[in-house]
C-alpha positions as CSV (number, residue, x, y, z in Angstrom):
1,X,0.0,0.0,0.0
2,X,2.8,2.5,0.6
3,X,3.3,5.0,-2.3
4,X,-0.4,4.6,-3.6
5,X,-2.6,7.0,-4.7
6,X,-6.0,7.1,-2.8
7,X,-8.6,9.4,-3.7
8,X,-10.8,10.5,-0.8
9,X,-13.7,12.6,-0.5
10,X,-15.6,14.2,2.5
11,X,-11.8,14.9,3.9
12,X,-13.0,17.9,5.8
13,X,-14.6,15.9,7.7
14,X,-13.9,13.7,10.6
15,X,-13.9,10.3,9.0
16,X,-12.8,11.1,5.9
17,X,-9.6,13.9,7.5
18,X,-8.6,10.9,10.2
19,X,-8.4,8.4,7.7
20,X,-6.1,10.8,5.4
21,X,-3.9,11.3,8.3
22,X,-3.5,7.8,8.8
23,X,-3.0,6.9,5.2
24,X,-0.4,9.5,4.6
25,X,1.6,8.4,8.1
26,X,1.2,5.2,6.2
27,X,3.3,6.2,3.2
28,X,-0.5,6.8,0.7
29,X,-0.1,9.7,-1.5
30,X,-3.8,11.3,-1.3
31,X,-5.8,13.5,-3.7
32,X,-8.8,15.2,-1.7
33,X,-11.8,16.7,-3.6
34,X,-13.1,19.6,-1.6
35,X,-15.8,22.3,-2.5
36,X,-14.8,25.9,-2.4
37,X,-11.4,24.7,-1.5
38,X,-8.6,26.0,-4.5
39,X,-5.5,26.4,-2.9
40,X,-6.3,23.4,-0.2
41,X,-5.7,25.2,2.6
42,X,-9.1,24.3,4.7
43,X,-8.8,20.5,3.8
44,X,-5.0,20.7,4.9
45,X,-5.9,22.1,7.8
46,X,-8.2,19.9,8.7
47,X,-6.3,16.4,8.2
48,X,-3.9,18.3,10.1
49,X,-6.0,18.6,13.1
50,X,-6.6,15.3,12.9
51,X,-3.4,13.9,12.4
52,X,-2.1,15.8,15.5
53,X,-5.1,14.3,17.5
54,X,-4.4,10.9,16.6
55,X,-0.4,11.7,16.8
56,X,0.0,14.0,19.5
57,X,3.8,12.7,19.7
58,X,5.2,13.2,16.4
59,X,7.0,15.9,15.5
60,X,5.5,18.7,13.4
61,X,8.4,18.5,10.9
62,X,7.2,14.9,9.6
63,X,4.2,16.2,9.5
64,X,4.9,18.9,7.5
65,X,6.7,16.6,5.1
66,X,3.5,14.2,4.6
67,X,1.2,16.9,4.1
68,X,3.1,17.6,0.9
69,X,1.9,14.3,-0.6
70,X,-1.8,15.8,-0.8
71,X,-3.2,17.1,-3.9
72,X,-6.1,18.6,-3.5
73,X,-9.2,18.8,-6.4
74,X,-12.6,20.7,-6.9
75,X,-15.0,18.6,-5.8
76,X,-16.9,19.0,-9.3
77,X,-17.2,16.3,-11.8
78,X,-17.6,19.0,-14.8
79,X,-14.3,20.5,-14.0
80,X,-12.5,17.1,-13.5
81,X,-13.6,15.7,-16.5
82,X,-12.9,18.8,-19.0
83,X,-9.4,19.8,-17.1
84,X,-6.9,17.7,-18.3
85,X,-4.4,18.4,-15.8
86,X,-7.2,17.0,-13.6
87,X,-7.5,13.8,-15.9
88,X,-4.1,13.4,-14.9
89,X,-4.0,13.2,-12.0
90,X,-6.7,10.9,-11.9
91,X,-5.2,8.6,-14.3
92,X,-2.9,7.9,-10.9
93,X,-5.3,7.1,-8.5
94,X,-4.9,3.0,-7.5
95,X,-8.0,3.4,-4.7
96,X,-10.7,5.1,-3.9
97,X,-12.9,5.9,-0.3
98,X,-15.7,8.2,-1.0
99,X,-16.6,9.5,2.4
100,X,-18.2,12.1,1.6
101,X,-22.1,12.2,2.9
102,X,-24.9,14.6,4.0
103,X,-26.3,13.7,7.2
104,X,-29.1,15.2,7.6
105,X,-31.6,13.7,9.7
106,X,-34.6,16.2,8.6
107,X,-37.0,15.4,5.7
108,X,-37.3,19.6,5.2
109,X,-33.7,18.4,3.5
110,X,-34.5,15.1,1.6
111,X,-34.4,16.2,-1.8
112,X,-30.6,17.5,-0.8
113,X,-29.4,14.6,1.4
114,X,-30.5,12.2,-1.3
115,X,-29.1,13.7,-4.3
116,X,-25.8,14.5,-1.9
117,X,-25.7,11.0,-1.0
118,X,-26.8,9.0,-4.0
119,X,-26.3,11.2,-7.5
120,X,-22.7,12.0,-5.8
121,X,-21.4,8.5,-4.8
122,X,-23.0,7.2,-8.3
123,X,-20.7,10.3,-10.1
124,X,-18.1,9.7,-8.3
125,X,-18.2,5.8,-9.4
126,X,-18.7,6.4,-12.9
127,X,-15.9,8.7,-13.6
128,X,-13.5,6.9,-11.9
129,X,-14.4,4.3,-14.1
130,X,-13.7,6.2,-17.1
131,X,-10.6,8.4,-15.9
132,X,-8.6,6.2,-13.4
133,X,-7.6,2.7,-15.3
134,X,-5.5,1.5,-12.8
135,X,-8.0,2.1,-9.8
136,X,-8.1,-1.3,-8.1
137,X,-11.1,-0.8,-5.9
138,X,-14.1,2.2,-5.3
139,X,-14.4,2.1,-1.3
140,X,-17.9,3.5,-0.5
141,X,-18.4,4.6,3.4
142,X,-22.6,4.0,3.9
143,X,-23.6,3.1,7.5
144,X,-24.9,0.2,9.0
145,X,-28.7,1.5,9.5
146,X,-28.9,1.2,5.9
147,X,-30.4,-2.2,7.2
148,X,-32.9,-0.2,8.6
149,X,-34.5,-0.8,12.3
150,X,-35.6,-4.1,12.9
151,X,-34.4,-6.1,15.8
152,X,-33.1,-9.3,13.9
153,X,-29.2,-9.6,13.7
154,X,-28.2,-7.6,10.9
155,X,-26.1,-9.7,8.3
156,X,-23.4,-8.1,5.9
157,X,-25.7,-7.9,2.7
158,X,-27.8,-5.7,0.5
159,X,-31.0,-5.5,2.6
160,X,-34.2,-5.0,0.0
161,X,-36.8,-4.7,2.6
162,X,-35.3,-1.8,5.5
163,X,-37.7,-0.1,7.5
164,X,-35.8,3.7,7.5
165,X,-37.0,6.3,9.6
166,X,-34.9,9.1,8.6
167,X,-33.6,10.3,5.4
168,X,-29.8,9.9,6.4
169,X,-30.5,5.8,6.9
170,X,-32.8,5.7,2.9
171,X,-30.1,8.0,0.8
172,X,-27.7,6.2,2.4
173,X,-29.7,2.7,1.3
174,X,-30.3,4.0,-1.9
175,X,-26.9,4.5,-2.7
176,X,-25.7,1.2,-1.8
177,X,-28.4,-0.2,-4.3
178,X,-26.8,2.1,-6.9
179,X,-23.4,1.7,-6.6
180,X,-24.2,-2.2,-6.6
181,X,-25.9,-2.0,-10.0
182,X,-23.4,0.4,-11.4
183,X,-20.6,-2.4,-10.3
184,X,-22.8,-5.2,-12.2
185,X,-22.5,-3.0,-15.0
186,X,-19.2,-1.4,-15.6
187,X,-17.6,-3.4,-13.1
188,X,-15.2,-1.3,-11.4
189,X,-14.3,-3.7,-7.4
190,X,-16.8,-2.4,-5.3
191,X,-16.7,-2.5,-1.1
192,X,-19.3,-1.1,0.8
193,X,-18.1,-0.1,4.3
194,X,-20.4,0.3,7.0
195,X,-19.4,1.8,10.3
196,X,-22.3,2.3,13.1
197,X,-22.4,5.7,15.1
198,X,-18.9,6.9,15.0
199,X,-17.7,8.4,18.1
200,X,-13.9,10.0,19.2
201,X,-10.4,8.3,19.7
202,X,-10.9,5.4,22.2
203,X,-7.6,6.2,23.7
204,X,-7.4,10.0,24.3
205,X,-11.5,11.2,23.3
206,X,-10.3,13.3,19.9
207,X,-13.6,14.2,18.1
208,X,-13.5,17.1,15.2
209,X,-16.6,16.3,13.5
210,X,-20.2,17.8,13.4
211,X,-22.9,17.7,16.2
212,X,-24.1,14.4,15.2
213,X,-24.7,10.6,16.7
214,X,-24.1,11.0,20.3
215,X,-22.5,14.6,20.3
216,X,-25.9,15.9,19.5
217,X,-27.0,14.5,22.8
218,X,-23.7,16.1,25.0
219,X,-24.0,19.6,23.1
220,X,-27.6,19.8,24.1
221,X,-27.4,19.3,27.9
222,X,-24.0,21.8,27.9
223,X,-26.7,24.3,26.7
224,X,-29.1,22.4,29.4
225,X,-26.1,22.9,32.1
226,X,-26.0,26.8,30.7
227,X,-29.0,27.3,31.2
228,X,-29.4,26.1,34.9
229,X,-31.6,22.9,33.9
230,X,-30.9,20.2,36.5
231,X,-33.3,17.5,35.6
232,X,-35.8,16.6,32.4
233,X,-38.0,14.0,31.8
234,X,-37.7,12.4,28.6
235,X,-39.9,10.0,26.6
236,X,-37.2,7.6,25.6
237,X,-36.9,3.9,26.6
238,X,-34.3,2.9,29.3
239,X,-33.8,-0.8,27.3
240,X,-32.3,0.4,24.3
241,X,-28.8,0.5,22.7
242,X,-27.1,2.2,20.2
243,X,-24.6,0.7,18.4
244,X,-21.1,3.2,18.6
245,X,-17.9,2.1,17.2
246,X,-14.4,4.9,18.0
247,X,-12.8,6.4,15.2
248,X,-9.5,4.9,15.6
249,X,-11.4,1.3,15.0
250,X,-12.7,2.6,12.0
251,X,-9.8,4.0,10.3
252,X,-7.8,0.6,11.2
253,X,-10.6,-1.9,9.8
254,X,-10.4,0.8,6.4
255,X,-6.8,0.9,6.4
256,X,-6.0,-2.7,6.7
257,X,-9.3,-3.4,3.9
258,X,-7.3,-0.7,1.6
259,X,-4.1,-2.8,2.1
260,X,-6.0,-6.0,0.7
261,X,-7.9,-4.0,-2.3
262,X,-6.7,-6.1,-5.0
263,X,-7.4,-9.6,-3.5
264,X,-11.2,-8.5,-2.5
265,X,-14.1,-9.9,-3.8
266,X,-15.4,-7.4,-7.3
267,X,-18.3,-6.7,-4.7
268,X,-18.4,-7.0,-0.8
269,X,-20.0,-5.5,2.0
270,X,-18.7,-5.2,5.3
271,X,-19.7,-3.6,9.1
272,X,-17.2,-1.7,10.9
273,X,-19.6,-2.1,14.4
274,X,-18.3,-1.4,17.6
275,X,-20.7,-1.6,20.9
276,X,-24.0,-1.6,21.8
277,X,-24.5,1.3,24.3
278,X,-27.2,1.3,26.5
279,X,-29.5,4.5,26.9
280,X,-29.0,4.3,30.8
281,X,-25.4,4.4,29.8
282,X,-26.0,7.0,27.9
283,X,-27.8,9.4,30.7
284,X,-25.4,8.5,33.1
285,X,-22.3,10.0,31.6
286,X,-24.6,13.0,30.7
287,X,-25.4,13.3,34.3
288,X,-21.4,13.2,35.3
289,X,-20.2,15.6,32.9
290,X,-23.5,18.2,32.8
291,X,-25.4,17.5,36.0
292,X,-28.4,17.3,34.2
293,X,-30.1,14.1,35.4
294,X,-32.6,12.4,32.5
295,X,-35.4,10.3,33.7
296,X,-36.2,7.9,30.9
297,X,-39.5,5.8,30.4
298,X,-41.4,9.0,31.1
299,X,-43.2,11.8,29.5
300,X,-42.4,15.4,29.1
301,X,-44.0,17.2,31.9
302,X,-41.9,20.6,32.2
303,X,-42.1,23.5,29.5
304,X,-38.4,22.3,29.1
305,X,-39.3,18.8,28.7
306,X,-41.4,19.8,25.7
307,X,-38.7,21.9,24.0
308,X,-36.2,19.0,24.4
309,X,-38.7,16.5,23.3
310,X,-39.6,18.1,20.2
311,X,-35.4,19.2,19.6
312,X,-35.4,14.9,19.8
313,X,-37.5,13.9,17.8
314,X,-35.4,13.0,14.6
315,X,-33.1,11.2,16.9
316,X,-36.0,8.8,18.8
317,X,-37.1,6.6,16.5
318,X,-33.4,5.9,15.3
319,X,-32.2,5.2,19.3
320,X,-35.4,3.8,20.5
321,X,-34.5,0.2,19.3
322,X,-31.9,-2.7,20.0
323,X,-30.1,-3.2,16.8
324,X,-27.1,-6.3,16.6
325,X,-25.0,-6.3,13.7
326,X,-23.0,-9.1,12.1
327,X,-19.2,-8.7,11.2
328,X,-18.1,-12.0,10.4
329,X,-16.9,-11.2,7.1
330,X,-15.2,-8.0,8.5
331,X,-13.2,-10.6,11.1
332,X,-12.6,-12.9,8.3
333,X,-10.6,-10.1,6.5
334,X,-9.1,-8.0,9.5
335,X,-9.0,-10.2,12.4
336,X,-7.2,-8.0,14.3
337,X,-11.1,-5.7,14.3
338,X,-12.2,-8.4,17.2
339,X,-10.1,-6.5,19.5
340,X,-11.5,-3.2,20.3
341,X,-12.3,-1.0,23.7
342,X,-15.7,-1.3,24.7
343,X,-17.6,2.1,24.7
344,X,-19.1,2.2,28.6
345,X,-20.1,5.3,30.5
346,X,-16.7,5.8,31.7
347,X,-15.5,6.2,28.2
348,X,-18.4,8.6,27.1
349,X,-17.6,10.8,29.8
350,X,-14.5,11.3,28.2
351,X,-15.7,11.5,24.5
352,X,-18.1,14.3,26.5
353,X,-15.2,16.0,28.0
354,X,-13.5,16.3,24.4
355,X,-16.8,18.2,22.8
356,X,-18.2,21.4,23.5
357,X,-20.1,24.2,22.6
358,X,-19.1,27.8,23.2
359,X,-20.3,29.5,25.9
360,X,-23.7,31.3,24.8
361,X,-23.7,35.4,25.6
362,X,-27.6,34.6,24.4
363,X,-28.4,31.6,26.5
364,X,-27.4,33.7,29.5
365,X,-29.5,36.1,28.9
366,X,-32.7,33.9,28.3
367,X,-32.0,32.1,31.3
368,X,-33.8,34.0,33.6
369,X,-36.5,33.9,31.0
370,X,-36.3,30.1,30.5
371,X,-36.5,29.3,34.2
372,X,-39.0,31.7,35.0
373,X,-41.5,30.1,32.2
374,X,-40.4,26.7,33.5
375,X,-40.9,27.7,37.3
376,X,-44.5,29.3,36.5
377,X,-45.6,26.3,34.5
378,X,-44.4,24.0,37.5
379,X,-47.7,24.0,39.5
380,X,-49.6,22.5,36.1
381,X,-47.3,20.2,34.9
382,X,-49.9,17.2,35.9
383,X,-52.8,19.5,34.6
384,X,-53.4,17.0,31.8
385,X,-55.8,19.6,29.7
386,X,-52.6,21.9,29.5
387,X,-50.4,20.0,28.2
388,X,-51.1,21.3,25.1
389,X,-49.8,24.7,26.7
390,X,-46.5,23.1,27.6
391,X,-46.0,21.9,24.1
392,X,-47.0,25.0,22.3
393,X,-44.5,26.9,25.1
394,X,-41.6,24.4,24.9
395,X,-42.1,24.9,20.8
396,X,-41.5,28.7,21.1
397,X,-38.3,27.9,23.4
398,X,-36.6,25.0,21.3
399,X,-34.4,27.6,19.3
400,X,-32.3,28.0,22.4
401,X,-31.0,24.8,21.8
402,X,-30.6,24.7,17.9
């Protein structure tokens, strides 16, 4: 693998920049398509960042070496195809991980998170096709809810009946049946790698990516803990996991995968799972790092509980479930992926303490507002006929937290 050319997408963001920093420690040479991006300084910067959190200890002279083996390309299949110093470079590339993804969980955005997720990947795979002969392998990074939400053990395969509740988990699904069809077709070696919930560093918490998966949860009770909010009531199930796998798990099951492009099957699929954490889990790091205790199986009975409730809601359906996921052909082909930390509560406490949000000059000034709506509404919170008042209230206060 050392001295090959990988082409990676989505590398200003925290898979896809941790997975370039690894690959170029490695002795890869990448080429990065970024948007808006011309001289490469913002995707730089960012596998920088995430080469330093992954290797604190090396010095920033090596460093500075590797980053001179990254190219970096508009992320615009027009201009790659009618540049031809762009056809070049392409002409170079031995392997491909398209990381790239929009992940969005609201259906006000499905039109854009499926045409980001599926007419992209599909674009991608058809002009690598064309312009790199000598690519060995098109590495596409879906996610194992593509499966969708049942509670059977989910096997490594295409999955033709999911039940998807969001439009993250059906882009993603569609794009998998795409990209399989496409390989049928032009025939391009086709992998289709599927981490869970992807989480920090196991070793030292490093997280650079969005507000998403479980950092959603820790960057709304900060602004709970801001606020002054000690306790909510939340309608969510105490019995349910999620499944959450560390970054540095992910980037060694790709890594190793990449090293063995050539001797893969034309078409495979394979989960990159880590462990199933528990919602109780869950609350209770949320409670040691923010003080704000949760009371699950419940129902919203505070102003606050309302606003939270309704900020939830395209995460509940998605973590109200026990989901198990098979990875026997993943061990088959990395064994070394059986051995990896188990994600407790001590370990998202620190994946907690690695996140924030910065402090609000406009949450402390609603505070007194917040808790003084909260603290007038306490007296009818078991007043079943204003309920309704509670909702339409915590509606009107849920852009605090956005």
């Amino acid at each position: 693998m050392q001295n090959a050319t990988i082409l990676l997408t989505g590398v200003t963001g925290f898979v896809g920049s941790t997975l370039a920093a690894v690959l170029l420690r490695q002795g890869c040479r990448i080429v990065a398509l970024s948007r808006k991006d011309p001289e490469g300084q913002r995707t730089r910067a960012k596998i920088k960042e995430s080469y330093l959190g992954f290797f604190p200890g090396d010095a920033s002279e090596k460093l500075e070496q590797l980053l001179q083996n990254v190219e970096v390309l508009p992320y615009d299949y027009a201009q790659l195809r009618a540049h031809e110093k762009h056809r070049e470079v392409l002409k170079r590339v031995d392997i491909v991980w398209h990381s790239a993804a929009e992940m969005s969980f609201s259906f006000r955005k499905s039109v854009a998170t499926f045409n980001g997720n599926v007419g992209m990947a599909t674009g991608l795979y058809h002009l690598v096709a064309d312009l790199a002969p000598q690519c060995q392998r098109f590495f596409y990074v879906s996610t194992a809810y593509t499966s969708g939400n049942g509670r059977q053990i989910h096997a490594e395969n295409l999955h033709f009946e999911p039940e998807h509740v969001n439009p993250y988990q059906m882009s993603k699904w569609a794009a998998e049946m795409a990209l399989s069809n496409a390989q049928k077709v032009v025939g391009l070696p086709l992998t289709i790698f599927r981490p869970s919930v992807v989480v920090g560093h196991s070793q030292n918490g490093f997280y650079n990516g969005q507000s998403f998966g479980i950092y959603a949860y820790a960057h709304l009770y900060e602004k709970l803990q801001q606020l002054g909010v000690r306790q909510v009531h939340l309608e969510a199930c105490s019995d349910t996991t999620l499944d959450v796998v560390p970054i540095d798990h992910v980037v060694a099951c790709a890594s190793a995968l990449t090293g063995k492009a050539g001797e893969l099957e034309p078409m495979n699929i394979v989960h990159a799972t880590g462990t199933a954490v528990k919602s109780t889990d869950l609350s209770e790091a949320l409670r040691r790092v923010y003080g704000v205790e949760s009371i699950l199986d419940s129902r919203p009975m505070s102003t606050i509980d309302h606003s939270l409730d309704q900020v939830l809601s395209i995460y509940k359906r998605f973590n109200n479930d026990n989901i198990r996921f098979d990875k026997s052909r993943m061990l088959a082909l990395v064994p070394e992926a059986a051995h990896q930390r188990t994600v407790d509560a001590d370990l998202l406490c620190l994946y907690f303490q690695n996140t924030s949000v910065p402090d609000s000059k406009l949450l402390k000034k609603l505070q007194p507002v917040v808790m003084s709506v909260d603290r007038m509404s306490k007296p009818f919170r078991k007043v079943k006929q204003l309920e309704g008042i509670h909702r339409s209230l915590g509606n009107r206060l849920k852009v605090v937290f956005f």
